[in-house]
C-alpha positions in Angstrom: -67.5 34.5 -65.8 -67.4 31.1 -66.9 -66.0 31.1 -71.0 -68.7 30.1 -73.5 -66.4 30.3 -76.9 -62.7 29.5 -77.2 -60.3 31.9 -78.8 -58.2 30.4 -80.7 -54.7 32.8 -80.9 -53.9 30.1 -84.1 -56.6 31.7 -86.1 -55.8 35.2 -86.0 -52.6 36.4 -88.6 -52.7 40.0 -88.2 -53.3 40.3 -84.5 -51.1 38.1 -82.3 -53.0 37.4 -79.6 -50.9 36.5 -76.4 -53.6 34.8 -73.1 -51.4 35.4 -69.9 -52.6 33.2 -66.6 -54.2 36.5 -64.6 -56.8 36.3 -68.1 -55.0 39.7 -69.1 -54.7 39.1 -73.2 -52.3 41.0 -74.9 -53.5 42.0 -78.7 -51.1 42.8 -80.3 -51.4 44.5 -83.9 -48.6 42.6 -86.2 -48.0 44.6 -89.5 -44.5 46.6 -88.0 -43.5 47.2 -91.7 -46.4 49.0 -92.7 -46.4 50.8 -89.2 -49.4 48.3 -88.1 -52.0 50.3 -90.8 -55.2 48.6 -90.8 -56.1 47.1 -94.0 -59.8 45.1 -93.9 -57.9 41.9 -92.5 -56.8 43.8 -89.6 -60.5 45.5 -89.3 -62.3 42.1 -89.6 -59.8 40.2 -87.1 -60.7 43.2 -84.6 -64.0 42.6 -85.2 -63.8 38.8 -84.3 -61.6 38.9 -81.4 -63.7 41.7 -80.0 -67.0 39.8 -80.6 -65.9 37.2 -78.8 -63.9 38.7 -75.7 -66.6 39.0 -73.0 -67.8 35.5 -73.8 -64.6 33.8 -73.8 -63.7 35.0 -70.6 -61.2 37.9 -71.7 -60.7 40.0 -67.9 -58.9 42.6 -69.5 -57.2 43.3 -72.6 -53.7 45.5 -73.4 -53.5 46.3 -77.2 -50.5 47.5 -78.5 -48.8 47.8 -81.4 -45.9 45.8 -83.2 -42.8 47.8 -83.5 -42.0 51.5 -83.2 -45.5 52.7 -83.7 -48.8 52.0 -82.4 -51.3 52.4 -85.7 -50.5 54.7 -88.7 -54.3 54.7 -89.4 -55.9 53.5 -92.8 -53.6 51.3 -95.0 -53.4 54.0 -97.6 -51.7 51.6 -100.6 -54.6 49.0 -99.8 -57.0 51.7 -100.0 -55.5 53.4 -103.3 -55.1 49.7 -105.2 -58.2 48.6 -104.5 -59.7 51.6 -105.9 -63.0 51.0 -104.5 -66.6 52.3 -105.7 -68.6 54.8 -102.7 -70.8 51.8 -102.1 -68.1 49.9 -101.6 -65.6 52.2 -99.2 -69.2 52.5 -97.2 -69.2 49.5 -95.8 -65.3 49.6 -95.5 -66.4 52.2 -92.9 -69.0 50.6 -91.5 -66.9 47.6 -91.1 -64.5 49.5 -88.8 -67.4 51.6 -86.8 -68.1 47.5 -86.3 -64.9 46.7 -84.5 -64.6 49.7 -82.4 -68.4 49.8 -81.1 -67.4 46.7 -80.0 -63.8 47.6 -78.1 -65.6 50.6 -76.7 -69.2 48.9 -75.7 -68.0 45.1 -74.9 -68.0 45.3 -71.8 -64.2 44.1 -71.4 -61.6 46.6 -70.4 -59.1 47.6 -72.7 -55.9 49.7 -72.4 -54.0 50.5 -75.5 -50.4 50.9 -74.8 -49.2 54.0 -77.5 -46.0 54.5 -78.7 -44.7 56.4 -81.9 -47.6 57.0 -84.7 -51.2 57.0 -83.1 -52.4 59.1 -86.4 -56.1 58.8 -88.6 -57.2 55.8 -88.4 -54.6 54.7 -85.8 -56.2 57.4 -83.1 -59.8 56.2 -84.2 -58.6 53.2 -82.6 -56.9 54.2 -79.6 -60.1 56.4 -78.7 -61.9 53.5 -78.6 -60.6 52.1 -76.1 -61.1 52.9 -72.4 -57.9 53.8 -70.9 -54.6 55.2 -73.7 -51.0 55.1 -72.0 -48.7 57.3 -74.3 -44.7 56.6 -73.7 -42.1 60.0 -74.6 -42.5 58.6 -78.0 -46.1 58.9 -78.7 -47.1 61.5 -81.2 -51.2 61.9 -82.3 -52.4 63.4 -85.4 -55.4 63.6 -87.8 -53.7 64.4 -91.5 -56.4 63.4 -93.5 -57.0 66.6 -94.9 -53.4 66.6 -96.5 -54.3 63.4 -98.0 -57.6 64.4 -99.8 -59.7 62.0 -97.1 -62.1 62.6 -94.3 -62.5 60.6 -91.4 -64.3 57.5 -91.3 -63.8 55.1 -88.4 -65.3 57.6 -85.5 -63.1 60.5 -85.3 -66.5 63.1 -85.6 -67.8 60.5 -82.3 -64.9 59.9 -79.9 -61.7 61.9 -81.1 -64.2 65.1 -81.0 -65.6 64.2 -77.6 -61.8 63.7 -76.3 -60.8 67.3 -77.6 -63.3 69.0 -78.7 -64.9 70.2 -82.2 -62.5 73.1 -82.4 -59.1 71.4 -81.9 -60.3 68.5 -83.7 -61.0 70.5 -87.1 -58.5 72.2 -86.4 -55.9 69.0 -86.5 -57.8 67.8 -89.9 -57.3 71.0 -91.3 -53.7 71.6 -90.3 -52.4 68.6 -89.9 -51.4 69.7 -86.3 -49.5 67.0 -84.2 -50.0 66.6 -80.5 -47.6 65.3 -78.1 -46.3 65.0 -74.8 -48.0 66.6 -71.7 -49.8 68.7 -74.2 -51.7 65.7 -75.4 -52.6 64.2 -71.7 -53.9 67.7 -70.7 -56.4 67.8 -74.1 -57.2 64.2 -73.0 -55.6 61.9 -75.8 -53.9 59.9 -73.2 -54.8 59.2 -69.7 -51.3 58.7 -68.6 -47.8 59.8 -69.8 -44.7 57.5 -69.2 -41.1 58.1 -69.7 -40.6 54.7 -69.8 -42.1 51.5 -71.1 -46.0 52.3 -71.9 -47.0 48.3 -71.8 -45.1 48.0 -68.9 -47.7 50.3 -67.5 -50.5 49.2 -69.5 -50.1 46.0 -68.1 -50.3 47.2 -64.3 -53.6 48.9 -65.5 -55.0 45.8 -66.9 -53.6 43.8 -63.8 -55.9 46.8 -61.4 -59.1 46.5 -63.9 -58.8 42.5 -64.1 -59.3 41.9 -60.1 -62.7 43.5 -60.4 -65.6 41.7 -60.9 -66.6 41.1 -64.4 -69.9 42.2 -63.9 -69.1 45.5 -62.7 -66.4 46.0 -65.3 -69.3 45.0 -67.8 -71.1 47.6 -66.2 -68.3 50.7 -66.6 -66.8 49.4 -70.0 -70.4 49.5 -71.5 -73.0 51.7 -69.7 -70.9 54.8 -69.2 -70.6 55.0 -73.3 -74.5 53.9 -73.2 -75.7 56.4 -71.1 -73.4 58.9 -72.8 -75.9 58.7 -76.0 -79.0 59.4 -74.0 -80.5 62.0 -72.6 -80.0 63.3 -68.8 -83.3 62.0 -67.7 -82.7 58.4 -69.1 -79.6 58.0 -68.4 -80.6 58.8 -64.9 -83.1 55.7 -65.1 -80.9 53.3 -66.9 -77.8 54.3 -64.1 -80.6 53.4 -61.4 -81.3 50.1 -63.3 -77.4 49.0 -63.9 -76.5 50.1 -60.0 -79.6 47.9 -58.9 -78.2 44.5 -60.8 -74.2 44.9 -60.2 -74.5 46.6 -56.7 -76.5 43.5 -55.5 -74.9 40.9 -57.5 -73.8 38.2 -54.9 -69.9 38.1 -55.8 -69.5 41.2 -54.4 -70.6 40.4 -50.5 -67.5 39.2 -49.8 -65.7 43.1 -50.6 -68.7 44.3 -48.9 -68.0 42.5 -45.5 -64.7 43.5 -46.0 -65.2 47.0 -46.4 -67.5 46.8 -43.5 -65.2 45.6 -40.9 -62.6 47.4 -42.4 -60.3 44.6 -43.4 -60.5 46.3 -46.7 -57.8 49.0 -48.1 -58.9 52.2 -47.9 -58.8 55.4 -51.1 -55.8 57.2 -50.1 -54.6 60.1 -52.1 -50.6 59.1 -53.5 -48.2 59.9 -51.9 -45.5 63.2 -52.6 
């Protein structure tokens, strides 16, 4: 996809953006002292950067967080000082639904590498992206009802579809903490490293950004759109999406090579 806008990294103070050569960019969330919570600067720099990925050419992105933790969720002093009116913390919300419709339906892959705190508002944001690598430090937790709160960046949307109504109440309520394999089998995570999970984010992002854009457009937006419609529509709007990418002329080259069987073949791993 030739890029339409420019990014510029300059621009951004609570997300350091980092454009490698392969168009892999790392976005990294950059408040380590306040274990990267999002206060409305973060949310509205998400927003930005997440507008603009597809368009500028992003392949693939790897979002990670500053530090020892990923995302402590909502920056609770911000929220308590500003002290804001109903109305007000209303479009706070709506403001963050904004960013993470856009992670989730952009079209642009994006694998957050986890470590330490993915908790509230930090696991609204990891849900929203399309692949989560957890390392042995990676702990996930909904504690809002200790803190007098409820949810409001999406938790009732994707955390809920991840593990269900039942465990998800059940974490608000408790305050329960997930971790290790626990938390790959409920589906929090994807994968489970013991060592570094950028390292491995990364050599996701490096597999998803040799696709072709278009068909990465396709999964990283029309799986969550089809999701929201019925079985008999999404039926139809699957038929219309594999018309356009499975014809799309970039891909005839894979196709020959598939053909004459020049191409790698799906093996299962091996041991």
């Amino acid at each position: 996809m030739t890029p339409q806008v420019t990014i510029d990294p300059a621009d951004f103070a609570n997300l350091a953006l980092e454009p490698q050569d392969t168009g892999i960019w790392v976005v990294r969330l950059n408040r380590p002292k306040k274990r990267n919570a999002l206060d409305l600067a973060t949310i509205e720099e998400l927003v930005r950067f997440f507008s603009q990925a597809l368009r500028a050419g992003v392949a693939a992105v790897v979002l990670v967080g500053e530090g020892d933790h990923f995302c402590a969720g909502l920056d609770l002093v911000e929220h308590h000082r500003a002290d804001r009116s109903p109305e007000e913390f209303w479009q706070v919300c709506l403001r963050w639904h904004e960013a993470f419709n856009k992670m989730e339906y952009g079209g642009v892959p994006v694998i957050a590498a986890l470590t330490g705190a993915v908790v509230g508002g930090g696991l609204e944001l990891a849900s929203a992206a399309h692949i989560r690598v957890m390392d042995a430090t990676t702990y996930f937790a909904l504690p809002e009802g200790q803190r007098g709160l409820f949810t409001g960046g999406g938790a009732t949307i994707r955390v809920r579809e991840l593990v269900g109504k039942a465990r998800m109440v059940d974490m608000m309520l408790t305050g329960r903490v997930y971790q290790g394999q626990e938390a790959v089998d409920l589906g929090l995570a994807q994968y489970r490293v013991e060592g570094s999970s950028f390292d491995k984010a990364m050599e996701i992002a490096e597999k998803a950004a040799a696709n072709l854009p278009l068909t990465n457009f396709a999964i990283c937006s029309g799986v969550s759109h089809m999701r929201n419609m019925s079985a008999l529509d999404a039926a139809y709007a699957e038929a219309c999406v594999a018309g356009v990418v499975n014809t799309q002329t970039e891909a005839r080259a894979r196709l020959e090579a598939f053909a004459n069987g020049s191409a790698a073949r799906v093996r299962p791993n091996a041991g």
